[in-house]
C-alpha positions as CSV (number, residue, x, y, z in Angstrom):
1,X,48.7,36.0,-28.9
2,X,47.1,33.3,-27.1
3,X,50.1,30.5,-27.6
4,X,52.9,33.0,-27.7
5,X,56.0,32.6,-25.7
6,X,57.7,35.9,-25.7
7,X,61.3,35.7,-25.0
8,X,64.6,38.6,-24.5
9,X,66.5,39.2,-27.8
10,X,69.9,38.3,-27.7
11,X,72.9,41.1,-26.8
12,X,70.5,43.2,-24.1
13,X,72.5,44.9,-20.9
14,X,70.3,44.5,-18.2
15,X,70.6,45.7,-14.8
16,X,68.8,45.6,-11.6
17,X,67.8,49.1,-10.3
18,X,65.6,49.5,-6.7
19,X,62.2,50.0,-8.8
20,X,63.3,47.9,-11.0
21,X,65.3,47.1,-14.3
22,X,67.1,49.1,-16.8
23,X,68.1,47.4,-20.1
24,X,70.4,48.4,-22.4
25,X,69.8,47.2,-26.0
26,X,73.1,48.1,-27.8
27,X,72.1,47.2,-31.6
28,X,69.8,50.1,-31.2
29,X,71.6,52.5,-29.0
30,X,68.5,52.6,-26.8
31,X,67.7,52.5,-23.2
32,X,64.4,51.2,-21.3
33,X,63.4,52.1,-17.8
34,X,61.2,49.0,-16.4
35,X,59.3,49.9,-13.7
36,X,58.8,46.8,-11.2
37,X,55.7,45.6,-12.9
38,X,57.3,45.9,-16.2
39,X,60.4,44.4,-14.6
40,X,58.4,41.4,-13.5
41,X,56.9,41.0,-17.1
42,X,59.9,41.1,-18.7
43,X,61.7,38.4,-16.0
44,X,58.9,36.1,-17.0
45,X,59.9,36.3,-20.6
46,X,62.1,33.4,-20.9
47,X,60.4,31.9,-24.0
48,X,59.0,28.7,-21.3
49,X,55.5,30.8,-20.6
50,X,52.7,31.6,-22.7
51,X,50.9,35.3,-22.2
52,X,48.5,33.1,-19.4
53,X,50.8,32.1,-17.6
54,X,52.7,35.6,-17.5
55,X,49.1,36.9,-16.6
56,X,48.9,34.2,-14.2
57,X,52.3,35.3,-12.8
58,X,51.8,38.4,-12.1
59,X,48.9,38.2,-10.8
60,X,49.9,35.9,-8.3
61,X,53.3,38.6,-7.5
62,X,51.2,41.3,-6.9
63,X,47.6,40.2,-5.6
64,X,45.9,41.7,-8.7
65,X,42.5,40.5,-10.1
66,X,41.3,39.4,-13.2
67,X,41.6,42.9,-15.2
68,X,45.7,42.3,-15.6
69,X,45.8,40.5,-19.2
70,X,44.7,43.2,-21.1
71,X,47.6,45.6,-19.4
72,X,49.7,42.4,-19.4
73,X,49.4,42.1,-22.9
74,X,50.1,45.8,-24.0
75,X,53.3,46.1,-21.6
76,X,54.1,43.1,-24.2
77,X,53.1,44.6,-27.0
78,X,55.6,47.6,-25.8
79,X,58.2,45.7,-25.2
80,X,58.3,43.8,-28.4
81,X,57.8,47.0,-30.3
82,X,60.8,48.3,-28.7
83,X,62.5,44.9,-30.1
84,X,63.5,43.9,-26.9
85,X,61.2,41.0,-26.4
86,X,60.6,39.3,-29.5
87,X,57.5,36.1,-30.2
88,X,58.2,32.6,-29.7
89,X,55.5,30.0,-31.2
C-alpha cells in the first residue's frame, strides 16, 4: 500500500453535508455517510497523493500524532471496499 494513489471512481454524487460528505454511488444504488475525517480522506483522494501523504494530510488538518496511518489506512481500505475509491499505482 505504500506507493498507492487511491483515487474517486467515476459516476459518484457527492455532496457536502455540515459533518461532512454524503456520496451517492449510483452503479450500486448505495449511499455513504463520511463523517469529516472520512470526508477529509476521501477529498485527498485525487489519485496525486500516496497513503503518506494522505497520513501526512490529515494529520496536519486535525493536529493528530503519529498513530493516524494505521486508521488512515483502514478508512481506505473501507472505502475501496465499498468501490468508491479504487488504487492507483
Amino acid at each position: 500500500m505504500p506507493n498507492h494513489r487511491p483515487f474517486a471512481v467515476d459516476g459518484l454524487d457527492v455532496n457536502e453535508v455540515s459533518d461532512g460528505l454524503i456520496v451517492y454511488y449510483p452503479a450500486r444504488d448505495r449511499v455513504h455517510y463520511l463523517n469529516n475525517t472520512a470526508a477529509a480522506i476521501f477529498t485527498l483522494c485525487d489519485g496525486t497523493r500516496d497513503v503518506k501523504a494522505i497520513v501526512d494530510a490529515v494529520g496536519t488538518v486535525f493536529g493528530a500524532e503519529a498513530p493516524l496511518r494505521a486508521q488512515v489506512e483502514a478508512c481506505l481500505g473501507d472505502l475501496e471496499e465499498e468501490g468508491v475509491l479504487r488504487s492507483g499505482g
